[in-house]
N, CA, C and O atoms as a GROMACS GRO file, in nm:
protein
  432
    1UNK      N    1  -2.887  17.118  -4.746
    1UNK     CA    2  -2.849  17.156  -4.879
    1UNK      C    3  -2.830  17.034  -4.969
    1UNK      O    4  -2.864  17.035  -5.087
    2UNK      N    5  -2.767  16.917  -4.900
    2UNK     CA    6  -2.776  16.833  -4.962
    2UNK      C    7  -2.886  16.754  -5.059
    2UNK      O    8  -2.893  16.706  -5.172
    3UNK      N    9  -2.944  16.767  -4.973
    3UNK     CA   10  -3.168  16.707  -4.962
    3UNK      C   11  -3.191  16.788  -5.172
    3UNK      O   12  -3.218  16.731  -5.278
    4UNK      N   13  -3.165  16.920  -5.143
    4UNK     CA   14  -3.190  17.016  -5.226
    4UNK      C   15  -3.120  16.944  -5.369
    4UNK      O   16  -3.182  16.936  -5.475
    5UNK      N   17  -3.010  16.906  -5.354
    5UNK     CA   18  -2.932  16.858  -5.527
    5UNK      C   19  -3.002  16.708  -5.504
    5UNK      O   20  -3.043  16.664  -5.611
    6UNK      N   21  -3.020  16.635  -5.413
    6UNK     CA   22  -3.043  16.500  -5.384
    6UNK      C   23  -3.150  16.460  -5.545
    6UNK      O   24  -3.141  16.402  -5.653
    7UNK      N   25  -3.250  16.544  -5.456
    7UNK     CA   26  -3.405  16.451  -5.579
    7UNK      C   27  -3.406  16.490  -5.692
    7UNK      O   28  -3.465  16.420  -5.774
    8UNK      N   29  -3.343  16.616  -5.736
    8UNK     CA   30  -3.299  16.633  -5.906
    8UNK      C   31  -3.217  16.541  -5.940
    8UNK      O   32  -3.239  16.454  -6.024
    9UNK      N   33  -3.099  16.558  -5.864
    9UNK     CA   34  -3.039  16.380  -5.895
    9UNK      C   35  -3.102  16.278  -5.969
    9UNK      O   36  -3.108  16.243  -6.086
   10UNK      N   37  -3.141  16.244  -5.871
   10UNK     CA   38  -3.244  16.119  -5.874
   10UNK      C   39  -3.355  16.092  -5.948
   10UNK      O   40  -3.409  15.984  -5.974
   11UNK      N   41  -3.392  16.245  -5.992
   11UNK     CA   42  -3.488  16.184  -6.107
   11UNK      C   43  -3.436  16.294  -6.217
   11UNK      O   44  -3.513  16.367  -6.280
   12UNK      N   45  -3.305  16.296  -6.229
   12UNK     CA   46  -3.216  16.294  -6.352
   12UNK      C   47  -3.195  16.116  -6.418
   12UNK      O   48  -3.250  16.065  -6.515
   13UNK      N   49  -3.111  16.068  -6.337
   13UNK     CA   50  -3.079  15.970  -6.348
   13UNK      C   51  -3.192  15.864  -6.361
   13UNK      O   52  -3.154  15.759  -6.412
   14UNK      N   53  -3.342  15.869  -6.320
   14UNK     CA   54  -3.407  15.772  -6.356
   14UNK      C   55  -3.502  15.780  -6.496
   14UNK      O   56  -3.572  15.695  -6.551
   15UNK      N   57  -3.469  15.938  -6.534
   15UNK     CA   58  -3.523  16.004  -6.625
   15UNK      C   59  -3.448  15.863  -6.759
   15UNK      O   60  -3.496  15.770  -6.823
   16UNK      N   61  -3.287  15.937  -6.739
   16UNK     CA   62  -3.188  15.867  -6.842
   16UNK      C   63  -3.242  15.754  -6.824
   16UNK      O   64  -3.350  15.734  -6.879
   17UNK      N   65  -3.179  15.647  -6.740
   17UNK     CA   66  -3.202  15.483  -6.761
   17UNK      C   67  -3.364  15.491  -6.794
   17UNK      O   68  -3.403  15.411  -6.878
   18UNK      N   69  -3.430  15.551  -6.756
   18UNK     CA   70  -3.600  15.475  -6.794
   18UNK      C   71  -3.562  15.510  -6.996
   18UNK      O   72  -3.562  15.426  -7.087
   19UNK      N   73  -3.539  15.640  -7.004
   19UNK     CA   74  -3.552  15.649  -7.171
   19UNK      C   75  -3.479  15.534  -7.231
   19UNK      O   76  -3.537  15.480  -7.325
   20UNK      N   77  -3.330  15.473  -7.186
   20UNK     CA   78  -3.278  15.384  -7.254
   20UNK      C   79  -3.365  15.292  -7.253
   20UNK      O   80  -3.357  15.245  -7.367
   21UNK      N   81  -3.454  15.228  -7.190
   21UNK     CA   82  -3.509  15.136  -7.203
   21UNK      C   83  -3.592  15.088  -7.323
   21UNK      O   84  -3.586  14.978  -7.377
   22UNK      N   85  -3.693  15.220  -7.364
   22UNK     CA   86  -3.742  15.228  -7.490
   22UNK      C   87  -3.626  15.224  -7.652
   22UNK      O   88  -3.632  15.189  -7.769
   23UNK      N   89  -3.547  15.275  -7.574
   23UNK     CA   90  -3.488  15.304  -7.733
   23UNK      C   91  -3.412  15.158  -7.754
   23UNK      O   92  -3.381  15.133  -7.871
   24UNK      N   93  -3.379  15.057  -7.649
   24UNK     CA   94  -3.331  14.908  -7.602
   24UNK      C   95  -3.404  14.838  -7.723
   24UNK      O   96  -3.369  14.784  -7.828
   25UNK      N   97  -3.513  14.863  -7.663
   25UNK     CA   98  -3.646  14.788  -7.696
   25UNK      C   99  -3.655  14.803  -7.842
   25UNK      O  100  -3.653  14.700  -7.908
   26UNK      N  101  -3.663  14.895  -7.890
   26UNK     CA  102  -3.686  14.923  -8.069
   26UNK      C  103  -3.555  14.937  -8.142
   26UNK      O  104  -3.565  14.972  -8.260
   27UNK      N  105  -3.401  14.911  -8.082
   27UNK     CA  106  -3.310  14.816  -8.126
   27UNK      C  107  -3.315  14.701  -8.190
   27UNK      O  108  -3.293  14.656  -8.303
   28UNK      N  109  -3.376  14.645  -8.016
   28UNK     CA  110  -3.386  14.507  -8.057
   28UNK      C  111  -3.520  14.472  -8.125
   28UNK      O  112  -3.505  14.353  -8.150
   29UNK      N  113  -3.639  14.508  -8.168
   29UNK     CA  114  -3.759  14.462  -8.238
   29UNK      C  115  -3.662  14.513  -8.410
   29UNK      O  116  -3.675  14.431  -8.501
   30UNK      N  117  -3.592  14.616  -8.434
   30UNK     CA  118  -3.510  14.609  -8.552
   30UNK      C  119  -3.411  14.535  -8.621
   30UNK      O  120  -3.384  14.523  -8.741
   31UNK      N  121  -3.361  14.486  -8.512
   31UNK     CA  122  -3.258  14.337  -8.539
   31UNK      C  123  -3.352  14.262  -8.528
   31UNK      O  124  -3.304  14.173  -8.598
   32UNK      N  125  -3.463  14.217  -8.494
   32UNK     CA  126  -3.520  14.075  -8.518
   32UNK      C  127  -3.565  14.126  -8.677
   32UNK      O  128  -3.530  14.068  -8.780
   33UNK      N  129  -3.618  14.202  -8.673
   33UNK     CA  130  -3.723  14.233  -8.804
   33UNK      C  131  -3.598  14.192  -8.922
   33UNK      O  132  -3.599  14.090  -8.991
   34UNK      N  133  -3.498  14.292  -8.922
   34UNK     CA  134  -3.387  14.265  -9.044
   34UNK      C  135  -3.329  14.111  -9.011
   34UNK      O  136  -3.332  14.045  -9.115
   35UNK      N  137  -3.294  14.060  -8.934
   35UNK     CA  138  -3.263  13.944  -8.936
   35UNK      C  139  -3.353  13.822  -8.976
   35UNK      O  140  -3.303  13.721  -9.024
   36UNK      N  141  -3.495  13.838  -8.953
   36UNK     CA  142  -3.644  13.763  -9.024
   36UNK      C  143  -3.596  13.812  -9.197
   36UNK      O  144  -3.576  13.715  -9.271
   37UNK      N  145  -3.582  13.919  -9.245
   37UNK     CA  146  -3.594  13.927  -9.368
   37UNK      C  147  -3.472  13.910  -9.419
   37UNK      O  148  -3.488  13.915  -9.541
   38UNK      N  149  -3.377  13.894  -9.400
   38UNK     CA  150  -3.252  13.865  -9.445
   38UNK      C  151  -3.233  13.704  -9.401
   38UNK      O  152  -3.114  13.684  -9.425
   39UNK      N  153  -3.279  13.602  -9.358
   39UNK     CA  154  -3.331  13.501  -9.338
   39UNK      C  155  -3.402  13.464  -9.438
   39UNK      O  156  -3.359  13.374  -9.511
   40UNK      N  157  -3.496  13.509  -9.458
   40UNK     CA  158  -3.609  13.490  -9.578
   40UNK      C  159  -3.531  13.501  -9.707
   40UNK      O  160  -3.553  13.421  -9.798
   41UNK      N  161  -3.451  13.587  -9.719
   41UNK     CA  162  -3.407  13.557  -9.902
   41UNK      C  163  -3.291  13.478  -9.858
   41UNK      O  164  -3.306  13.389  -9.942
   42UNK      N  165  -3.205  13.447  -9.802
   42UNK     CA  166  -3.084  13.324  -9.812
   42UNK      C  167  -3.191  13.239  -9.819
   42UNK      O  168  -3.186  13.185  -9.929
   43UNK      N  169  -3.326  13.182  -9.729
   43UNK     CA  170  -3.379  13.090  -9.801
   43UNK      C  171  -3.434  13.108  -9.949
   43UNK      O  172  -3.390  13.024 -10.028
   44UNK      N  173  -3.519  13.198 -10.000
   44UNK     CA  174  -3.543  13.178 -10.116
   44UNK      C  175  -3.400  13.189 -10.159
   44UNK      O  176  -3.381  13.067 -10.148
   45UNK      N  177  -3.312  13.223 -10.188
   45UNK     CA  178  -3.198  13.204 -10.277
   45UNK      C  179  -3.169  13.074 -10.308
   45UNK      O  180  -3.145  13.032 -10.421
   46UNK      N  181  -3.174  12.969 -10.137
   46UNK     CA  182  -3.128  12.836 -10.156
   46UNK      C  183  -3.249  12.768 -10.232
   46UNK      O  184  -3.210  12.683 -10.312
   47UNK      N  185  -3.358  12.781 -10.226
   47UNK     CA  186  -3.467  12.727 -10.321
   47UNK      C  187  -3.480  12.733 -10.407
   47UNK      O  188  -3.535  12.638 -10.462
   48UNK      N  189  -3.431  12.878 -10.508
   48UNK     CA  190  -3.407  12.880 -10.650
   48UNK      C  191  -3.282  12.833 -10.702
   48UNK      O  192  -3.252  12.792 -10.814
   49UNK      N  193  -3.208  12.849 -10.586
   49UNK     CA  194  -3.027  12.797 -10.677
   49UNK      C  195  -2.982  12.646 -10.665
   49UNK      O  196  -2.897  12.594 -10.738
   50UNK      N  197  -3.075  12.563 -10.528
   50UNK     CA  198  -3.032  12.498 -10.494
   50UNK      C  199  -2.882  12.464 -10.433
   50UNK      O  200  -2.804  12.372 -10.458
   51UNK      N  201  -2.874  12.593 -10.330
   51UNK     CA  202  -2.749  12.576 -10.261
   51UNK      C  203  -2.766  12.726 -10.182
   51UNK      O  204  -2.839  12.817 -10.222
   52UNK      N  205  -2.698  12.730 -10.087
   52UNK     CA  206  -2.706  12.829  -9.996
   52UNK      C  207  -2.589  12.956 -10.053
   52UNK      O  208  -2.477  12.919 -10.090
   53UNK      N  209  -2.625  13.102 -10.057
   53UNK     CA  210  -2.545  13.198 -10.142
   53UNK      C  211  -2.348  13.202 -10.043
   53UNK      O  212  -2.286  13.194  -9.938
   54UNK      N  213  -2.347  13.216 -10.137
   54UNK     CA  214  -2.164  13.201 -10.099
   54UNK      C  215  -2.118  13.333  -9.994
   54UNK      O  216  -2.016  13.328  -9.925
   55UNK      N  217  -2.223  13.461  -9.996
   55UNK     CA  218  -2.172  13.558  -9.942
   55UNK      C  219  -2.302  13.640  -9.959
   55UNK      O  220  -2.392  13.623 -10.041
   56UNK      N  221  -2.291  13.730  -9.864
   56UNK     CA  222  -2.393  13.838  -9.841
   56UNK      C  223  -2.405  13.892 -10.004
   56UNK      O  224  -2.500  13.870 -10.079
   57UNK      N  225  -2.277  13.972 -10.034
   57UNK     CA  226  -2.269  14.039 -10.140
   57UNK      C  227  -2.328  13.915 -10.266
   57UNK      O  228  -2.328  13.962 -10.380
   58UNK      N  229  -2.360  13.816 -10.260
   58UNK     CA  230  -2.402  13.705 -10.382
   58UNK      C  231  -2.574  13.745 -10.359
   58UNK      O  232  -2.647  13.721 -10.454
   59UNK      N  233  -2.623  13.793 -10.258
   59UNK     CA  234  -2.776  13.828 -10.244
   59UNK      C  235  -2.839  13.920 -10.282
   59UNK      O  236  -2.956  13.941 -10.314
   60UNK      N  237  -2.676  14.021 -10.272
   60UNK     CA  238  -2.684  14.163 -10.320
   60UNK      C  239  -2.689  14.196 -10.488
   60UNK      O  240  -2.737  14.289 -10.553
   61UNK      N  241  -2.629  14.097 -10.518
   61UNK     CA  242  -2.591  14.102 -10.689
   61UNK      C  243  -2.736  14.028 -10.762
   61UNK      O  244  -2.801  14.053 -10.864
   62UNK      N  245  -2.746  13.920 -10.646
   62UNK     CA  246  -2.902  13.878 -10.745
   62UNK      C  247  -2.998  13.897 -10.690
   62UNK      O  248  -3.098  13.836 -10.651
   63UNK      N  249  -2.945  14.018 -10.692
   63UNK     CA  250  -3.103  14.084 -10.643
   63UNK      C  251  -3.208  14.081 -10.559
   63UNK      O  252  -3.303  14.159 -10.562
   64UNK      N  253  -3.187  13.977 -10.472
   64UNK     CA  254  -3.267  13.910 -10.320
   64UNK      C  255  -3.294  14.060 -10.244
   64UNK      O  256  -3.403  14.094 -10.200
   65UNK      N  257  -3.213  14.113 -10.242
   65UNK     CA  258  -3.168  14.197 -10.164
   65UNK      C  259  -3.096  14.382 -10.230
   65UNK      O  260  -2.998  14.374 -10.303
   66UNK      N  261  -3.127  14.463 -10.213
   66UNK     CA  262  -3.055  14.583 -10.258
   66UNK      C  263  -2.965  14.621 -10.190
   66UNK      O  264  -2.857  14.630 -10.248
   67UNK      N  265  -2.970  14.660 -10.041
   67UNK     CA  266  -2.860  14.637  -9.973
   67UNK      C  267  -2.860  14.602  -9.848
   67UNK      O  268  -2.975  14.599  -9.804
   68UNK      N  269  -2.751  14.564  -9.745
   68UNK     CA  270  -2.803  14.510  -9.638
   68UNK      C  271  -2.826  14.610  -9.516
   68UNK      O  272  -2.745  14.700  -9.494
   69UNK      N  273  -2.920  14.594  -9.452
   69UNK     CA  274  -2.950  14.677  -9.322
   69UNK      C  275  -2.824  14.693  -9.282
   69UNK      O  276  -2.714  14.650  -9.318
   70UNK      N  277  -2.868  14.771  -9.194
   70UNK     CA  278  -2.766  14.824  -9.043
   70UNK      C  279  -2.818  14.767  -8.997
   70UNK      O  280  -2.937  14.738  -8.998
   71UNK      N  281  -2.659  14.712  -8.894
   71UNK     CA  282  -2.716  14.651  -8.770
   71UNK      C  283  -2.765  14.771  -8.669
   71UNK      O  284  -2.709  14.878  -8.649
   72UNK      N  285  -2.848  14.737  -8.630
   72UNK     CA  286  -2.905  14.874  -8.516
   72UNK      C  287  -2.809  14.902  -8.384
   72UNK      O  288  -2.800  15.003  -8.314
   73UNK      N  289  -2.736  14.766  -8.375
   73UNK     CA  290  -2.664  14.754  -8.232
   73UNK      C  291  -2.447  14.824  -8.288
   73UNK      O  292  -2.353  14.888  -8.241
   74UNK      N  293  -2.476  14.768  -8.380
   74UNK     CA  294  -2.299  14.836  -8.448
   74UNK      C  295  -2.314  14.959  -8.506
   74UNK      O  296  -2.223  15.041  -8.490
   75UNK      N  297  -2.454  15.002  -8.599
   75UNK     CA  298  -2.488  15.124  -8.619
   75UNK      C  299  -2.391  15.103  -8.788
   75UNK      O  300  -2.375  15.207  -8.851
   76UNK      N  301  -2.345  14.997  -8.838
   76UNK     CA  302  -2.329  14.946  -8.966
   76UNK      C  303  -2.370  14.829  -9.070
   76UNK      O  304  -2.382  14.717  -9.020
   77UNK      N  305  -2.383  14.838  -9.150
   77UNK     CA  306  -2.408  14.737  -9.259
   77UNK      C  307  -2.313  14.639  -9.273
   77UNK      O  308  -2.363  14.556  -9.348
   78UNK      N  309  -2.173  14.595  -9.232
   78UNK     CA  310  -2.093  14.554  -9.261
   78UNK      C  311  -2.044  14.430  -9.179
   78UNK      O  312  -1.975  14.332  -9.208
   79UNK      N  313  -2.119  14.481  -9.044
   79UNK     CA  314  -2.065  14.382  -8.946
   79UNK      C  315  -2.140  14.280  -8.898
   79UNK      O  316  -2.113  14.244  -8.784
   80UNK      N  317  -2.238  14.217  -8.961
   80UNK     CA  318  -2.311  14.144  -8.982
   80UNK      C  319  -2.222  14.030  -8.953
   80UNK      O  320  -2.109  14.051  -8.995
   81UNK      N  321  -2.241  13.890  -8.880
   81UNK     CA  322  -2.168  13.770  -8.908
   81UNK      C  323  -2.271  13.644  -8.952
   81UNK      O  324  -2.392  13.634  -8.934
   82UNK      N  325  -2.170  13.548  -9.019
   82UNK     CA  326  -2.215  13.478  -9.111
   82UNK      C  327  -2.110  13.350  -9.033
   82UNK      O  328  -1.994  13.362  -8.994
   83UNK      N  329  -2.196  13.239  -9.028
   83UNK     CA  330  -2.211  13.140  -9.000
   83UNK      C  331  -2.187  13.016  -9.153
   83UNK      O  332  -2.295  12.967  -9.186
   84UNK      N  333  -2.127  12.992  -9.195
   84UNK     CA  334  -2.159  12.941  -9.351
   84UNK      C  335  -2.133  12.790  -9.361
   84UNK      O  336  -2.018  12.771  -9.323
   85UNK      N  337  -2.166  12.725  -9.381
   85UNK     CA  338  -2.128  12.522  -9.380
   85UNK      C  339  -2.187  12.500  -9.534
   85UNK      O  340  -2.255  12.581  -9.599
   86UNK      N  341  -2.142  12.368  -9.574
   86UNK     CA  342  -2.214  12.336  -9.724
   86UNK      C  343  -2.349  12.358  -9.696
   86UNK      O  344  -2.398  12.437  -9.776
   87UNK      N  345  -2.424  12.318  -9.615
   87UNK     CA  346  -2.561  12.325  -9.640
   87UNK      C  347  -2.646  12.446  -9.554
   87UNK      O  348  -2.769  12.447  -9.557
   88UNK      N  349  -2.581  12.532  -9.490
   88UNK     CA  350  -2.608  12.638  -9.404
   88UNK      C  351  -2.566  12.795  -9.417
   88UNK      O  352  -2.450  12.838  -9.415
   89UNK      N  353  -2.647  12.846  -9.425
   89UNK     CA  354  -2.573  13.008  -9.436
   89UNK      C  355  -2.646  13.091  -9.305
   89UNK      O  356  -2.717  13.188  -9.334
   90UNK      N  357  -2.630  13.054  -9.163
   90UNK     CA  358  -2.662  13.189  -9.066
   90UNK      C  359  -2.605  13.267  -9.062
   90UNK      O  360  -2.486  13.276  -9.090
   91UNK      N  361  -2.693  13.362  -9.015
   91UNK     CA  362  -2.659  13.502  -9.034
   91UNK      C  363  -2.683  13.599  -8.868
   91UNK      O  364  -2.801  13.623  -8.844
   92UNK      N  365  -2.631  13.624  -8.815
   92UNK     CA  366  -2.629  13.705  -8.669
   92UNK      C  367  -2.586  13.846  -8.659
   92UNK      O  368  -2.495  13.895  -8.725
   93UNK      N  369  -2.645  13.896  -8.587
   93UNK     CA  370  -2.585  14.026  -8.518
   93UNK      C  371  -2.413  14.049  -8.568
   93UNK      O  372  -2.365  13.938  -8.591
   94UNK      N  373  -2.331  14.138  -8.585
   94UNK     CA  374  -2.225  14.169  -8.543
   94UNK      C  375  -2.208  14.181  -8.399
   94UNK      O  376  -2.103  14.125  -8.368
   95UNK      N  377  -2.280  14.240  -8.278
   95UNK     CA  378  -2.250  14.291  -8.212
   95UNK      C  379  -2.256  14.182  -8.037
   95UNK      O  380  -2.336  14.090  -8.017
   96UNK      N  381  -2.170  14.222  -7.956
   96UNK     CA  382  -2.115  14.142  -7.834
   96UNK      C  383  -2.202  14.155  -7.744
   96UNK      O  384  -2.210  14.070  -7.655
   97UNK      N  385  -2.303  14.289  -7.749
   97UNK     CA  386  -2.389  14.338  -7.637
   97UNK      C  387  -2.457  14.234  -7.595
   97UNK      O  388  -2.485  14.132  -7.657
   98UNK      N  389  -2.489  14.271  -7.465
   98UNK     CA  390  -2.577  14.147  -7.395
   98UNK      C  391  -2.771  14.241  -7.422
   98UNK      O  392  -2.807  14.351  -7.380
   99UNK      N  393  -2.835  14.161  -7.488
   99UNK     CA  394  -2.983  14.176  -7.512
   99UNK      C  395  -3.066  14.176  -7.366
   99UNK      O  396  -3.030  14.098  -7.278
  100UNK      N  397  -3.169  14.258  -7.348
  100UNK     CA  398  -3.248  14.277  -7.242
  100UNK      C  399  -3.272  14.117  -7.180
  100UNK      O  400  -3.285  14.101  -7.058
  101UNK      N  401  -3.277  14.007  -7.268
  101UNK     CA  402  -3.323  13.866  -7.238
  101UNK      C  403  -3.196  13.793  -7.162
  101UNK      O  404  -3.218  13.701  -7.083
  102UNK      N  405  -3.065  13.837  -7.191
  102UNK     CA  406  -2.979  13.808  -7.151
  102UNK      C  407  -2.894  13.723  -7.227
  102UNK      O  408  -2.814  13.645  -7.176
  103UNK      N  409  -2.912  13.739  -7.362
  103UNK     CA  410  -2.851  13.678  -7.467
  103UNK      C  411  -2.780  13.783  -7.516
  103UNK      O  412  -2.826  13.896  -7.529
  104UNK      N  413  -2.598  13.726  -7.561
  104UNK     CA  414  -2.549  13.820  -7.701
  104UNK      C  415  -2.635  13.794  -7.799
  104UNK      O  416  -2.680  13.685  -7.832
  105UNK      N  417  -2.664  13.948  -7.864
  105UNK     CA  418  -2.729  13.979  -7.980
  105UNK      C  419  -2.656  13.928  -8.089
  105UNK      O  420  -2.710  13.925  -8.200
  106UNK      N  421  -2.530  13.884  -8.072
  106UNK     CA  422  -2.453  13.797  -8.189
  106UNK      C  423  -2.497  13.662  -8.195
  106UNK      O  424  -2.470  13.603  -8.299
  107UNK      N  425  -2.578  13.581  -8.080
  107UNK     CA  426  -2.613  13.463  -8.101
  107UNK      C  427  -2.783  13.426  -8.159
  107UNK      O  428  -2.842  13.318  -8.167
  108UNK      N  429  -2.834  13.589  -8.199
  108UNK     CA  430  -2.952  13.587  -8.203
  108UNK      C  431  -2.974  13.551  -8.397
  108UNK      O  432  -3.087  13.542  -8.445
   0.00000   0.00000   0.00000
């Protein structure tokens, strides 16, 4: 009887983890993509202003930008982190998760 619940089990459970894998995957190709383009206007910003923007919301106001993605991994717009020095504005993930590569997606 056992045998009988055994292999539904088993390809319950490989059903689940195999689907996470895809949906992993087009997470993370969405955080690179928004993070490439939100990259791209802090640089053009620093090329037209000559200085790197003081704050997300300074990209938002001039217009670089309308508003900022979701992070795909926090599932908000807000938690974005920012890295900021006089001559630097990075920009990372909000989120702690460890990435399929084995990196936090916050250091990406």
């Amino acid at each position: 009887m056992l045998r009988t619940f055994a292999l539904p089990l088993i390809l319950t459970v490989a059903s689940v983890a195999g689907s996470c894998a895809p949906q992993r995957s087009a997470q993370e190709e969405t955080l690179r993509q928004s993070l490439i383009l939100l990259r791209a206007e802090v640089s053009q910003f620093t090329l037209a202003h000559h200085r790197t923007p003081a704050s997300m919301a300074e990209l938002i106001s001039s217009t670089y930008i309308k508003q900022l993605p979701t992070d795909p991994f926090t599932g908000r717009n807000d938690t974005w982190r920012i890295e900021k020095s006089a001559d630097d504005f990075k920009i990372h993930s909000g989120s702690d998760a460890i990435s399929a590569e084995g990196t936090p997606y916050s250091s990406w």
